[in-house]
C-alpha positions as CSV (number, residue, x, y, z in Angstrom):
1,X,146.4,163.8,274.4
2,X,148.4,165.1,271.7
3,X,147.7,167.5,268.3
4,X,149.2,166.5,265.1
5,X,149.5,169.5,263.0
6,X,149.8,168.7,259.4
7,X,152.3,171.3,257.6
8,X,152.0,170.5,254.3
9,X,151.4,173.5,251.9
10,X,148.4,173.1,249.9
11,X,149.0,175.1,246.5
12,X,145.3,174.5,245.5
13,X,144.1,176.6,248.5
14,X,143.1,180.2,247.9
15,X,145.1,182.8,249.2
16,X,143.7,186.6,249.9
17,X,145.4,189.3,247.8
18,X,146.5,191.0,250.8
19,X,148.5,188.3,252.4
20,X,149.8,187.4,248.3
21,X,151.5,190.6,248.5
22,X,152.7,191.0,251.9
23,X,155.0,187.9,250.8
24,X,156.2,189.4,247.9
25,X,157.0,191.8,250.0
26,X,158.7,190.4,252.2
27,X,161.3,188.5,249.7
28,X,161.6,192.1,247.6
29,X,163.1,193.9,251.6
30,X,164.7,191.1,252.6
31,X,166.5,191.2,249.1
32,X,166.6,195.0,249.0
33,X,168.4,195.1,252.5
34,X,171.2,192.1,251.2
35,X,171.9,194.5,248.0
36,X,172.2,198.0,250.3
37,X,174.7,196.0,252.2
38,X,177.0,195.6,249.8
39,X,179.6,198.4,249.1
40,X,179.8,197.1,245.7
41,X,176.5,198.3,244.9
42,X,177.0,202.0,245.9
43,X,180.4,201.7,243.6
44,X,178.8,200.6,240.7
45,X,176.9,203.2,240.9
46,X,179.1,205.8,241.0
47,X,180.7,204.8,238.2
48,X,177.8,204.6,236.4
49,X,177.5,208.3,236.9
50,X,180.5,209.1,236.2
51,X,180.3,207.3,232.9
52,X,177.2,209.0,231.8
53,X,178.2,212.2,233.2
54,X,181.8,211.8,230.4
55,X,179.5,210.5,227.6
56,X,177.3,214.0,228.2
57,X,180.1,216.4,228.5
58,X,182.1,214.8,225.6
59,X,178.5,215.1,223.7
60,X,178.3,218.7,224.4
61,X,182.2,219.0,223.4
62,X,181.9,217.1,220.3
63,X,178.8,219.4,219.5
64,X,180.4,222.8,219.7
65,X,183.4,221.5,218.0
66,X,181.2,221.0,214.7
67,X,179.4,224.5,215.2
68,X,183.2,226.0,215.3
69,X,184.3,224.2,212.2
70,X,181.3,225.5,210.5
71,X,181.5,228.4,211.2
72,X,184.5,228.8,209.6
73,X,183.8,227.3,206.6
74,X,179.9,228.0,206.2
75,X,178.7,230.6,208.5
76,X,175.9,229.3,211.2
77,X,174.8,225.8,211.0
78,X,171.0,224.9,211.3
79,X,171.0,223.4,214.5
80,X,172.4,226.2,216.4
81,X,168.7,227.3,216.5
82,X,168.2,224.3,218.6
83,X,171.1,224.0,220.5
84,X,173.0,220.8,221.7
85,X,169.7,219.5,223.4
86,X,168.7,216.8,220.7
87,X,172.4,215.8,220.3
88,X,172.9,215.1,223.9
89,X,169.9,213.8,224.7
90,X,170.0,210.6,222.1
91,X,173.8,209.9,222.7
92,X,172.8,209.5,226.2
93,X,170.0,207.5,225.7
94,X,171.8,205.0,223.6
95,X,174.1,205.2,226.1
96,X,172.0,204.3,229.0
97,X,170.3,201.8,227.2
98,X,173.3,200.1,226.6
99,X,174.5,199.8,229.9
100,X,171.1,199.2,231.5
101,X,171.2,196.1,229.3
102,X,174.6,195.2,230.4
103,X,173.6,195.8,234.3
104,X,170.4,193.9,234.1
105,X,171.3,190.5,234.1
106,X,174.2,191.3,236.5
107,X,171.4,192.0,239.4
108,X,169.0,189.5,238.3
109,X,170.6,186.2,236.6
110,X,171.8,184.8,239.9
111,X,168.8,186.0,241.8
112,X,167.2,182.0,242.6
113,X,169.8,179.8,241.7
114,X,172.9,182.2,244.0
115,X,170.7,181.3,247.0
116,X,170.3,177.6,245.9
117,X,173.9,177.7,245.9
118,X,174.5,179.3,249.3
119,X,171.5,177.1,250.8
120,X,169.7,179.8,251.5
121,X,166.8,178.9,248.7
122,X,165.6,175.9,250.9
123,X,165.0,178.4,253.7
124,X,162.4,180.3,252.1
125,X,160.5,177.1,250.5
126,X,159.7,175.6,254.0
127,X,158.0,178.5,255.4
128,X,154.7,179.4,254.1
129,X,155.9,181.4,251.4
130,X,154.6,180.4,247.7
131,X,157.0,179.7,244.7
132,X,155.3,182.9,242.9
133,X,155.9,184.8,246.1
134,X,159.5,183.7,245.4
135,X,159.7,184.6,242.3
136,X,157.9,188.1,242.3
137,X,160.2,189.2,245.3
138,X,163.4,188.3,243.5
139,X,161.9,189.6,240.2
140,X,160.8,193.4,241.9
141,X,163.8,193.4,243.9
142,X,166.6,193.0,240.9
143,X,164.3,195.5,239.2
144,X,163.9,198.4,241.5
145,X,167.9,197.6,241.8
146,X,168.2,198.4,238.4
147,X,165.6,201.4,238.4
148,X,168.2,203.1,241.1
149,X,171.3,203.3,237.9
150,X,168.0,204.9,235.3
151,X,167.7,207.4,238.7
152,X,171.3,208.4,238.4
153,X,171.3,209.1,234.9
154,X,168.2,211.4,234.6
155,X,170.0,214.4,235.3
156,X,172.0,214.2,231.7
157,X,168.9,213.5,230.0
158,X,166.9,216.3,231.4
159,X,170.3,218.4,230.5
160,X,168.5,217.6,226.6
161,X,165.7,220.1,227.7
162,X,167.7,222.3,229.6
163,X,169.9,223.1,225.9
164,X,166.7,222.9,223.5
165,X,165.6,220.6,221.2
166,X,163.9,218.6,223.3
167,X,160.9,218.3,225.9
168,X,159.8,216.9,229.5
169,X,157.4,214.8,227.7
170,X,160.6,213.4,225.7
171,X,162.5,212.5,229.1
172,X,159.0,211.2,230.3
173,X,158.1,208.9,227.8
174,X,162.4,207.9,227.2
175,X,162.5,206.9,231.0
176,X,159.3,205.1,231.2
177,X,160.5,202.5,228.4
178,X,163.9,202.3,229.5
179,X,162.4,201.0,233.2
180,X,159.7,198.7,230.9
181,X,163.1,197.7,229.2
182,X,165.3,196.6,232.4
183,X,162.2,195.2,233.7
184,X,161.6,192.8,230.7
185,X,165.9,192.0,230.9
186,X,165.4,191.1,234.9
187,X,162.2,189.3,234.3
188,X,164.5,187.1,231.7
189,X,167.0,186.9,233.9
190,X,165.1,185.9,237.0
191,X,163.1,183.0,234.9
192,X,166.7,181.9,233.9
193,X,168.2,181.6,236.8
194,X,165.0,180.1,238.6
195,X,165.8,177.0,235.6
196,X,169.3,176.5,235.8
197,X,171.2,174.6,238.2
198,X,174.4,177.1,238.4
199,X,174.4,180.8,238.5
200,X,177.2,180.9,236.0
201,X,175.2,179.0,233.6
202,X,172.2,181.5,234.0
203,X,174.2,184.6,234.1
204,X,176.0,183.4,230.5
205,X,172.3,182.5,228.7
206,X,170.7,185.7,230.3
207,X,173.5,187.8,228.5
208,X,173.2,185.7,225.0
209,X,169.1,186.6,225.2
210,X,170.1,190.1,225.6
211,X,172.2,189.5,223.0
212,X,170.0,187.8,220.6
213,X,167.4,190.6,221.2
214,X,170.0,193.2,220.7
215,X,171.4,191.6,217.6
216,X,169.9,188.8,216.8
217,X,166.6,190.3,215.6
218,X,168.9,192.9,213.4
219,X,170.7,189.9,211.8
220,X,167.4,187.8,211.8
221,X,165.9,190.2,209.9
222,X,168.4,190.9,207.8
223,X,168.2,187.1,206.6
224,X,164.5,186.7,206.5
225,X,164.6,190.0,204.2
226,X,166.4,187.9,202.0
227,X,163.4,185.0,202.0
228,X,160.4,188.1,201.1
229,X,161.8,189.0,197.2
230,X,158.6,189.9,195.1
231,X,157.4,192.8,193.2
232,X,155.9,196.3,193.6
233,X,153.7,198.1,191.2
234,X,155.5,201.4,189.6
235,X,156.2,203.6,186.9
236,X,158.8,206.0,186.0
237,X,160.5,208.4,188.7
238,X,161.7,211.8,187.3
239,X,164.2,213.5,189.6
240,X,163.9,217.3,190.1
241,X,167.6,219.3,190.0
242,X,168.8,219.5,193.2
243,X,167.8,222.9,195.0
244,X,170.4,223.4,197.7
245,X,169.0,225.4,200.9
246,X,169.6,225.6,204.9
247,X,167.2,222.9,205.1
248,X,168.1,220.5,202.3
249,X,166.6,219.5,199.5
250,X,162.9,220.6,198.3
251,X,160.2,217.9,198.7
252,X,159.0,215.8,196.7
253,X,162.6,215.2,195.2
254,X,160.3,213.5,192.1
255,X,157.6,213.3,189.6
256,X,156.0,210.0,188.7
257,X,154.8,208.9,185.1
258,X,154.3,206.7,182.7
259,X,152.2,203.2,182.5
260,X,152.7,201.1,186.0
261,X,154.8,198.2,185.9
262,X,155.6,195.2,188.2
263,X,159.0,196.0,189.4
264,X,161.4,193.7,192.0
265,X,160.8,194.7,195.4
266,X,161.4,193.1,198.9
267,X,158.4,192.8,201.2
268,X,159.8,193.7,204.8
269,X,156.7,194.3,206.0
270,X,156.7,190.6,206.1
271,X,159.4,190.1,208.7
272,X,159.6,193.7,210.2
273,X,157.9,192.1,213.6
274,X,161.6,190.3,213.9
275,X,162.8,194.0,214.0
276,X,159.9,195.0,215.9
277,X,161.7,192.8,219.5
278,X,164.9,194.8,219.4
279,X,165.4,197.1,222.6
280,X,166.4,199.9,220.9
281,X,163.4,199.6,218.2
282,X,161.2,199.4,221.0
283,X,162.3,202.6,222.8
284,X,163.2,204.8,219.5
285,X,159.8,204.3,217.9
286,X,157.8,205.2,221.4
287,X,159.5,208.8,221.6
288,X,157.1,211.1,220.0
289,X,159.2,213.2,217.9
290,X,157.1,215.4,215.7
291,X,156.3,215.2,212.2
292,X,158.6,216.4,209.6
293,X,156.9,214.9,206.9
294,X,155.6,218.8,205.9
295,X,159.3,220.0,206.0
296,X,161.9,220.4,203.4
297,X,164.6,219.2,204.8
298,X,165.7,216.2,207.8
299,X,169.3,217.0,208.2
300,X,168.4,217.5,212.2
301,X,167.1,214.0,212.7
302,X,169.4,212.3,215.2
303,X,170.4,208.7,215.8
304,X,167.6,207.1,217.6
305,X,165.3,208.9,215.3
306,X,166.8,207.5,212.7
307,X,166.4,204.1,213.8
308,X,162.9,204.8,214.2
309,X,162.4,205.7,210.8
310,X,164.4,202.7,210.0
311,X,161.6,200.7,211.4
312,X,159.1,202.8,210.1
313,X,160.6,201.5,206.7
314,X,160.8,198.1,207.0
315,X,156.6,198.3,208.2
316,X,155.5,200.2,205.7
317,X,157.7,197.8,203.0
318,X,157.7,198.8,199.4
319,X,154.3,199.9,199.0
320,X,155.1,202.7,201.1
321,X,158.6,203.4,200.3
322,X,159.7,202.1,196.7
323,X,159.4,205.2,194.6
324,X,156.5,205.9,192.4
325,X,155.0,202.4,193.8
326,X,151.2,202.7,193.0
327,X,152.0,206.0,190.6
328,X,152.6,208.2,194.4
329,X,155.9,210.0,194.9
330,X,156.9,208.6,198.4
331,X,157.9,211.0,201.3
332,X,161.2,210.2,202.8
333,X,160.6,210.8,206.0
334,X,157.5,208.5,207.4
335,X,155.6,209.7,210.1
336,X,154.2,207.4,213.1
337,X,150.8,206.3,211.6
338,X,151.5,202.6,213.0
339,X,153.7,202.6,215.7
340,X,155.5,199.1,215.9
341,X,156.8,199.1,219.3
342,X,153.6,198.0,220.5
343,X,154.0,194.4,218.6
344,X,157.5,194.6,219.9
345,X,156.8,195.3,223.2
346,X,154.2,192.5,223.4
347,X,156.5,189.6,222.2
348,X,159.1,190.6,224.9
349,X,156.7,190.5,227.3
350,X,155.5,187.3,226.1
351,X,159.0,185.7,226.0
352,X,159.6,186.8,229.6
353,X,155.9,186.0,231.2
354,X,156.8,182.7,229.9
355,X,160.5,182.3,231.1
356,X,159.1,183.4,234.5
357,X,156.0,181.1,234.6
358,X,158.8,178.2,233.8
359,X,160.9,179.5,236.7
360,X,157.9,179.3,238.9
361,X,156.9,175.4,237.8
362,X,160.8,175.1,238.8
363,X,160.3,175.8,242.5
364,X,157.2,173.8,243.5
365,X,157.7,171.5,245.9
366,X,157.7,169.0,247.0
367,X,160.2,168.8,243.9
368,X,160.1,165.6,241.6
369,X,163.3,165.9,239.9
370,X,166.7,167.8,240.6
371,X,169.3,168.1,238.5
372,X,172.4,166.3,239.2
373,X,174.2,167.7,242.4
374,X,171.4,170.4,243.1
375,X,171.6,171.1,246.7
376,X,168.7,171.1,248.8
377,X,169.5,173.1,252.0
């Protein structure tokens, strides 16, 4: 008498939490245990350290350098009530950012389609693991790979607190959307390389996404700006004389009067969610950095707060920024009434949730189609 036991995996069959997540994590150690092997890993990140660890002394250098010269020319310069802390502390985030984008697809882009190549891929299909399983494992595993080069640079960006300017909940809130940030990048990259047949292939179009959300949303904005021309309701602005004082000029710099008059304006609020998907948008505009708009002067406000405000701008549109629009003298520094990282933030997530749902349809099987010299085991 003899037992046929039929093997087949039935996809339609529900599967408890529990044993959903013991396979994911089994492919994340499994692929966690290939990646500590590898001296490569451990040398990468030592030069990322040493990287970040130049960029912040060369910060600091560059910083007293400018509090000499003026010195001698002006006597103490405003931010020496701060100290180097804000400097440092953006530099090295912009820094970081950079890189982490640069590093991301490097751990994740060749994450399905390396071990299709190797023959390895076929391996993990026949056993009772699930193409999500698949997926999720590789996906958590490239991530917390990338979460260990974020580790190595949080010493330089608590140095932001230790000099002044700046506080814990800055360094919080900074590192939690730089890991959201990698995360998205592997989750691209993952998808990618789940799609494509070679891991060359996927590593090239995982870096021109980065790319494109790096600067292809400054440049597609920059068109579509072009596309919004229209007009703004104003009257006259009358400019105050220039008061010069430690903290720049007075506020308002203006008066408005006069009858109200339709004047050319371009409507960026109408394309600002294009801006809105850019990395550095995304993380800039989540920092809380407090209000200035009660204070006479913004000569402190550093890079990524600038870029911030940038966005802050191109929201509000002329309404909020064309002077006297409406009859209202407008500030010129905008406070964060309506963040837009949140729209940004939700359109990355939604181009990745989809490139990873399309990696998963990719690993079914039985397959129905391969691409042309695919290999199977």
């Amino acid at each position: 008498m003899s037992q046929v036991t039929d093997s087949r995996k039935d996809w339609g069959a529900p599967v408890l939490a529990g044993g959903y997540f013991a396979g994911i994590r089994d492919v994340l150690v499994l692929e966690l245990k290939q990646r500590l092997r590898s001296r490569g890993w451990y040398i990468m990140l030592a030069i990322w350290f040493i990287l970040t660890g130049l960029v912040t002394w060369l910060t600091w250098a560059s910083w007293n350098a400018s509090q000499a010269a003026q010195r001698a020319y002006g006597g103490l310069a405003p931010a020496e009530a701060t100290g180097p802390g804000s400097m440092i502390f953006e530099v090295v985030l912009a820094f970081v950012l950079l890189f982490a984008l640069l590093v991301a697809p490097a751990l994740s882009a060749n994450a399905v389609n390396g071990d299709r190549a190797a023959g390895t891929l076929a391996i993990l299909q026949v056993t009772l693991l699930r193409p999500g399983q698949i997926v999720w494992g590789k996906f958590f595993a490239a991530w917390v790979a990338a979460l260990a080069f974020l580790v190595t640079s949080t010493p330089f960006l608590i140095i932001g607190v230790a000099l002044g300017g700046m506080t814990p909940g800055h360094v919080l809130v900074a590192l939690l959307m730089l890991a959201v940030e990698v995360g998205i990048v592997c989750a691209v990259g993952v998808g990618i390389s789940a799609l494509a047949g070679r891991p060359l292939f996927s590593i090239v179009v995982t870096y021109l996404a980065v790319a494109g959300l790096v600067f292809g949303t400054l440049i597609s904005f920059g068109l579509g700006t072009g596309l919004t021309q229209g007009t703004v309701m104003a009257n006259q602005a009358q400019y105050r004389e220039y008061l010069s004082s430690a903290q720049g000029p007075v506020e308002p710099e203006y008066t408005c009067s006069g009858p109200l008059r339709e004047q050319p304006a371009m409507h960026t609020e109408r394309v600002a969610w294009l801006l809105a998907m850019n990395p550095y948008v995304v993380v800039a505009d989540a920092i809380p950095y407090p209000d200035r708009t009660a204070q006479m002067g913004y000569s402190s406000v550093g890079a990524i707060e600038n870029i911030s405000q940038g966005a802050r701008y191109a929201m509000a549109g002329p309404d909020g920024t064309y002077p006297c629009a409406n009859g209202e003298a407008k500030p010129r520094y905008l406070g964060q009434a309506t963040p837009l990282w949140p729209l940004g933030l939700g359109l990355q997530l939604l181009l990745a949730g989809l490139l990873m749902w399309l990696g998963w349809r990719s690993l079914r099987t039985p397959a129905r189609r391969l691409a042309r010299g695919t290999r199977i085991a």
